[in-house]
N, C-alpha and C positions, 0 to 999 in steps of 0.2 A: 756644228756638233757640240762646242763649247755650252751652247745656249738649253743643248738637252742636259745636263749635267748640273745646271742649278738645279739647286732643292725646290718643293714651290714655299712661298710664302706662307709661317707657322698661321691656324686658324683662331680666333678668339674661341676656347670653350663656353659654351652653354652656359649662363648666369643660372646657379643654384637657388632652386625654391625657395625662400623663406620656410626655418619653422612654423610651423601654425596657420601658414597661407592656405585662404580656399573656409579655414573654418568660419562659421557663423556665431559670431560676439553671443553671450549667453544672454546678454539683453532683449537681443532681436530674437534669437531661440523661442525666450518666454513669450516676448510678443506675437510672436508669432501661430507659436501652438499652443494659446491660452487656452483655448477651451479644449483639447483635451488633458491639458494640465490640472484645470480645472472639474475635468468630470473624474481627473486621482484622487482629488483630496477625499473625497468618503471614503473608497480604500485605506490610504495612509492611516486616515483618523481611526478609521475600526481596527486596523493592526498594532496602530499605538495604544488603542484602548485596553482592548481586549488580547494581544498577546505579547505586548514588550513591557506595557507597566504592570501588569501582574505576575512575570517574573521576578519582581521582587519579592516576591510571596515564598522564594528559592531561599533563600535563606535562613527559614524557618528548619531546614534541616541538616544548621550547625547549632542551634539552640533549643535548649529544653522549653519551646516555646508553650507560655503561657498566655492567654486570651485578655488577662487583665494584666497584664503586662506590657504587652504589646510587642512589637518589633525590637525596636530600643530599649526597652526595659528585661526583656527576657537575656537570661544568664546565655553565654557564649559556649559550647560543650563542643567545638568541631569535629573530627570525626568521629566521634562517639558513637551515633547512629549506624554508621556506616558499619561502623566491628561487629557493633550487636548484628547487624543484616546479614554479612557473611560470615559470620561464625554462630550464628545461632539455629535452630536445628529445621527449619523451612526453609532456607535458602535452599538446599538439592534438591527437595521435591518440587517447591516453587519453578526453577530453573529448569528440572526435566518435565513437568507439566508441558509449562509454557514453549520450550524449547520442540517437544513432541509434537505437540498443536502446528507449531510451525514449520516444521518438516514437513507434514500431512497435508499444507496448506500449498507447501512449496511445490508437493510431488501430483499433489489432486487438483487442488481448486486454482491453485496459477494457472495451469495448463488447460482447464475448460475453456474456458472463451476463445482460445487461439483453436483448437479443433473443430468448435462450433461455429466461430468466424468462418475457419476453412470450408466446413461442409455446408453453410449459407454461400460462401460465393459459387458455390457449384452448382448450384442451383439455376436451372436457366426459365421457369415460370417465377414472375415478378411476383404474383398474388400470395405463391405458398410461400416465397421467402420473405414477402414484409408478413404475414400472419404468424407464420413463427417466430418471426423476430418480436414481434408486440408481446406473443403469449409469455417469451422465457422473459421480456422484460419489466412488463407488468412487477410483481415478487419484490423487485428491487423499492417497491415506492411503503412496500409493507413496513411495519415496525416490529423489530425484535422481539415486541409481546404477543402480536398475532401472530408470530411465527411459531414461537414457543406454544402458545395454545394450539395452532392446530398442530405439531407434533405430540402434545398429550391428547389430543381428543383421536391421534390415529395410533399413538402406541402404547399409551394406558392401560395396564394389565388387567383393566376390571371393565375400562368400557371403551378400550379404542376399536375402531373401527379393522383396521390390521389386523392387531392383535387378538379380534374373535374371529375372524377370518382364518388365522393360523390355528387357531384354537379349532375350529367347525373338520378344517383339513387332514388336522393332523393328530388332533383330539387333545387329552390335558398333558400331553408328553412338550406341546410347542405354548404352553403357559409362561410365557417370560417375559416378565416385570423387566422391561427396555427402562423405565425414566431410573428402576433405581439401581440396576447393577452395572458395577464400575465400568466392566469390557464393554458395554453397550453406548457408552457418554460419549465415546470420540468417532466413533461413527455418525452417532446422529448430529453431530457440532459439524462436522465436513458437510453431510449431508442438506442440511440448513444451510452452509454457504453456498453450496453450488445450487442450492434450487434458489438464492437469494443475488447472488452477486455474479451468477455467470451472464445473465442477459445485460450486467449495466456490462463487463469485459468488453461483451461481444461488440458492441456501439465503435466503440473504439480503435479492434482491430478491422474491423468494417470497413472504418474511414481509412486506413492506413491501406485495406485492398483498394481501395476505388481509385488509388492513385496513383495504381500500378502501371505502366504503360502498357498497352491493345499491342503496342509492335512488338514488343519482346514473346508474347506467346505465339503471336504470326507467325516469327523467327524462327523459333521453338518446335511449331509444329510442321514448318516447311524442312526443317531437321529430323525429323521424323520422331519427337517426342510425344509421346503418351500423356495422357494426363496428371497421372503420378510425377513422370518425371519433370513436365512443368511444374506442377507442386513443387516438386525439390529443388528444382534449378533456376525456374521464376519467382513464385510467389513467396516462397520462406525468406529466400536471400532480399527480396523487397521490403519486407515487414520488418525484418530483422532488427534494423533499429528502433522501430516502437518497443518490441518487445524487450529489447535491452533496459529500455527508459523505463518502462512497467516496472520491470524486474528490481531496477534502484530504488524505485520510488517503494514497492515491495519491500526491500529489505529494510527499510527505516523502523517498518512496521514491524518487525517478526518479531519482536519481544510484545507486539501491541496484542493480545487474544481479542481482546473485545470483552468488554463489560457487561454489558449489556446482558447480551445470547450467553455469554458463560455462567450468569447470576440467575437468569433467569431457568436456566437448566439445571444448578447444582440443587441436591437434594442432602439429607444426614446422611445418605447411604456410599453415595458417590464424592463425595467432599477429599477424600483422599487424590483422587486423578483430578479433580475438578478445580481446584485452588491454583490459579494463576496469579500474577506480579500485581494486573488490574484487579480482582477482586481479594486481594490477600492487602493492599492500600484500601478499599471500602471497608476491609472489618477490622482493620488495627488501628485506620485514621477516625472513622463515623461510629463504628458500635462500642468499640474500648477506648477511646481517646486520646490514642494513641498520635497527635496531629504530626510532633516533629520525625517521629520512627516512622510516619507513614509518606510524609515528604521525601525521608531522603531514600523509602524504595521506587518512589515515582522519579526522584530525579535521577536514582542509577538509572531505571528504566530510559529514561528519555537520551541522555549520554550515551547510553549502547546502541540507542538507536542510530543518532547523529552518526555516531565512530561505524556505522555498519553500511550508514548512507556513501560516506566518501569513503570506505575501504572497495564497495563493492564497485563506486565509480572510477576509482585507481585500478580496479580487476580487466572493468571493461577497456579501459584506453588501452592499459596494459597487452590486451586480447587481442586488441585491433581496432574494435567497436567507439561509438561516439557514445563519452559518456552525455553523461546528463550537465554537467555545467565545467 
């Protein structure tokens, strides 16, 4: 009985991994995956070319930069620009323009492509859902100039196509000049995006259905779910995360209008609703020369974006959601 009463003999513990053990030397790394290390360097090279050394061009809006001056040469004025911007008398309009644009963008044109994604996978003939898909995508490959002309050759007060149509219907009571009254700009600027950008969306949330898992609507409908309610209970909660990530990537952008479609659509008459942050830097920087007042409204712009990037990505973790990085 004595001998059941010893203890048994203590055991050696488990010898502790090394730090760093298991990892692969950053020698043999490179030797190893040289070649797609080597098919980064043009990436690298173009991002250093084109978007890390000409942020020094950022600096031109602490100084009254002069051209024959130069970088070094031109007198230092720091925030200077920046007072005149906010306390000068375009900033509010500027601000609710562009801020309005973006709301519109947030409540209409975000939200196409996830609808139309939705109502293409419902679809159970192959033929009409790629033919659709091709027509809304087509648009996307157009340029903002042919866009802009065919909204003048269909709303034109003198010779759009529309617009004598409305006119034939309703006679000279529905004569209305769409390019130049103000209430009419932001409808047809939405309008233009979603006939422009909702087929590139769609592509997107497409991929993000087809990888949905076949068993969870099995599940779903052995539950006695409807289609709607697999909508709601399968398919949204699936996506969910793409669309979170849209949505960040989205918000960097909301100060961004577009140059382009907004320049190409403002007229004299409309120029009050029509002056955004992007075209309000083309007429202070290029037509009055205006270079360093005009930098440091592109650079508030760019700042707000960033601060709008990680606030909105703080929202989502916050939410539950995976942000974006």
């Amino acid at each position: 009985m004595a001998t059941d009463l010893v203890p048994p003999p203590p055991t050696k513990a488990a010898p502790k991994a090394k730090r760093g053990a298991g990892k692969v030397p950053l020698r043999a790394a490179l030797l190893r995956y040289r070649w797609l290390y080597l098919m980064l360097i043009p990436g690298l090279v173009y991002f250093a070319l084109f978007k890390y050394l000409p942020m020094y061009g950022v600096t031109i809006a602490f100084q009254d930069f002069l051209p024959f001056l130069g970088y070094s040469g031109s007198p230092w004025v720091g925030f200077k620009h920046f007072q005149e911007l906010f306390s000068g008398p375009d900033f509010g309009r500027l601000m609710f323009n562009t801020l309005f644009l973006a709301l519109l963008h947030i409540l209409i044109v975000f939200p196409a492509p996830i609808v139309v994604a939705l109502l293409l996978n419902e679809l159970r003939l192959n033929v009409l859902k790629r033919s659709v898909q091709s027509l809304i995508y087509i648009p996307h490959f157009l340029s903002w100039t042919i866009v802009a002309s065919l909204t003048y050759l269909l709303f034109a007060a003198d010779f759009g196509v529309l617009s004598g149509w409305m006119r034939d219907l309703l006679g000279d009571t529905a004569k209305i000049d769409y390019m130049a009254q103000e209430e009419w700009f932001r409808p047809l600027v939405i309008l233009q995006q979603l006939w422009k950008q909702t087929g590139w969306g769609t592509i997107i949330y497409l991929a993000a259905l087809a990888g949905v898992d076949p068993n969870l609507y099995e599940a779903a409908r052995m539950d006695g779910a409807g289609r709607f309610r697999q909508l709601w209970h399968v398919t949204l909660p699936a996506i969910r995360p793409t669309v979170v990530v849209m949505a960040i990537l989205s918000s960097g952008n909301l100060l961004d209008s577009g140059f382009e479609q907004i320049w190409l659509m403002t007229t004299s008459l409309n120029r009050s609703v029509a002056d955004v942050f992007d075209t309000y830097v083309y007429y202070t920087g290029i037509t009055q020369g205006a270079i360093s007042y005009s930098t440091a409204v592109g650079l508030f712009k760019g700042v707000a974006g960033v601060l709008l990037i990680f606030g909105s990505n703080w929202l989502a973790k916050r939410l539950g959601q995976r942000g974006l990085f």
